[in-house]
Steps between C-alpha positions, in 0.01 A plus 500: 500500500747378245631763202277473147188383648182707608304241734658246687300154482587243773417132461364351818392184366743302647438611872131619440429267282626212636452540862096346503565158292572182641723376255853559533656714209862344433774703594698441156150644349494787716872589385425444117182715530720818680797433221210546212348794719810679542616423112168646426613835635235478832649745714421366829345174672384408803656123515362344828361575885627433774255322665535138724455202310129507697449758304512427147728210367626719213776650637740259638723647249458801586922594569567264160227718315667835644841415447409340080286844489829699598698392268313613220597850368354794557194329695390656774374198747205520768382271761183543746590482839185423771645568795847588678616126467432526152750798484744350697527176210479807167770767632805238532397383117591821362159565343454880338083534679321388719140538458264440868148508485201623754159510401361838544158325655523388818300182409727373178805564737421292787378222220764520294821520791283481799666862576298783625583782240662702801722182567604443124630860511707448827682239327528665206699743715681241644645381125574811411736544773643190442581594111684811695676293708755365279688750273501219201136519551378859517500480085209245500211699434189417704158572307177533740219347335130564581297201426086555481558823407230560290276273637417188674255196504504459856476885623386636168563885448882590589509850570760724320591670836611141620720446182645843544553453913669165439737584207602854739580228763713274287704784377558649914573143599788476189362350161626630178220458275127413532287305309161550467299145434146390365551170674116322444441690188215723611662896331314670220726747300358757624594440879866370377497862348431698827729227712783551278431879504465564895793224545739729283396816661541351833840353390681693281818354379449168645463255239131290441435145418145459383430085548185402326286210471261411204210359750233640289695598164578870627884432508661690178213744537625580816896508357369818318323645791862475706651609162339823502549570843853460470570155621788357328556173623274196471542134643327212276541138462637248200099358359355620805589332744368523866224653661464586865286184735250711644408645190199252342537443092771745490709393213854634617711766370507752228668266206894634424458443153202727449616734708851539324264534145290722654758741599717436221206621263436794654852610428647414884843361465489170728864388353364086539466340168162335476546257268800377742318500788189305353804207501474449868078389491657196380709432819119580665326251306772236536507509854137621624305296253160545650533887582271698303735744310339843378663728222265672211866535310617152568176411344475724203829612475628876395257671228702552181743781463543547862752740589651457827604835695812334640783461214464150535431219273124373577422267266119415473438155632 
């Protein structure tokens, strides 16, 4: 986690958020929306996937968006990786994470990457033994992310033994991190509260994403659920953008901006500069002009008097 700063926030918009739509998000965009980011203070971002074009059209960028992303200081640059092919295209870019995904329920996984979870995990083995093969490459830190964690809307009930099974076999097979994620937006705080809490017992030192969705409004409440368990670093998205497909009316993720505001007022040092990072909706709007954008602080902007827990100049908007 960088110095000065007591949660790390992670912007996944622009792989997350991105990823679903069908219109093509300009590269030059892209870059001006990580410059503003990073400017902003955001510690880290997760810039692209790398899927096949099949897959989403997004991220035919994807070694442009790395290598813009890289050259900003002091960011520290992710990219999802599906699959040991995926790996093989991230590792030569020089990219600081890379984040790869299996669904805790059986059912999500084989809809989602048509992967048994048992075969998800055997190539997760297999990239992590690629990332060792190189010495220029054993630095890139590989976070094991556990998608339908809390829940699904194919399977239903995800049982915490699963979660806890799955992020003991990520860490065996070589990932540095796990992340725990509320991918269709089912959690209640009170179940973030006991994942987070079993999840830290069962992992001590090894650091915890939470990744929530705000399906059915429950999002920030369940920031402060993680919070109190300990969890220190959260993934959101720029206005809310994306939203996993088999998840009906579910209106994407938690939004960055509230999230930075929400931790900020509780006296949580972020170090990103809201009023900065509010700058980049515009690139959104410009470029993704029907996409519903979501933001109670882009709306109503900062109450007055707001003081900011990050020596930073927030100006109310």
């Amino acid at each position: 986690m960088r110095e000065g700063i007591d949660v790390q926030v992670c912007e996944v918009g622009l792989r997350d958020g991105l990823q679903g739509l069908h219109t093509f998000f300009p590269t030059e965009a892209k870059k001006q929306w990580i410059e503003i980011e990073a400017a902003a203070g955001m510690p880290a971002i997760e810039v692209c996937s790398f899927v096949p074009t099949s897959v989403s059209i997004q991220f035919t960028d994807a070694q442009e968006s790395v290598a813009h992303a890289l050259a900003q200081p002091g960011l520290h640059v992710m990219a999802l990786i599906p699959n040991l092919k995926g790996a093989e295209r991230a590792l030569p870019t020089g990219v600081h994470q890379l984040n790869y995904v299996t669904s805790v329920s059986e059912e999500h996984n084989l809809r989602n990457v048509r992967r048994t979870v048992e075969e998800s995990l055997t190539e997760f083995g297999r990239v992590a033994a690629l990332r060792n093969s190189k010495p220029e490459w054993k630095k890139t830190r590989i976070c094991g992310a556990m998608a339908t964690a809390l829940g699904c809307t194919i399977k239903g009930q995800v049982e915490t033994k699963d979660v806890l099974r799955m992020g003991e076999r990520y860490l065996k097979l070589g990932a540095d991190e796990l992340a725990i994620a509320d991918t269709v937006g089912y959690a209640s705080p009170r179940q973030v509260k006991a994942m987070f809490q079993e999840a830290a017992r069962a992992f001590p030192g090894v650091p915890l994403t939470a990744h929530f969705h705000d399906t059915r409004g429950l999002g920030l409440a369940n920031v402060v659920a993680a919070l109190e368990a300990g969890c220190r670093r959260f993934d959101a998205s720029l206005a809310g953008l994306g939203g996993c497909p088999f998840a009906p009316g579910a209106t994407g993720n938690i939004v960055m901006d509230d999230l930075i505001f929400l931790l900020e007022s509780m006296g949580l040092k972020t170090g990103v500069a809201l009023s900065k990072l509010l700058e980049a909706r515009a690139i959104i709007r410009a470029n993704l002009k029907d996409e519903p954008l979501y933001g109670a602080i882009a709306k109503a902007g900062l109450p007055k008097g707001f003081r900011p827990a990050s020596p930073l100049p927030l100006a109310a908007e």
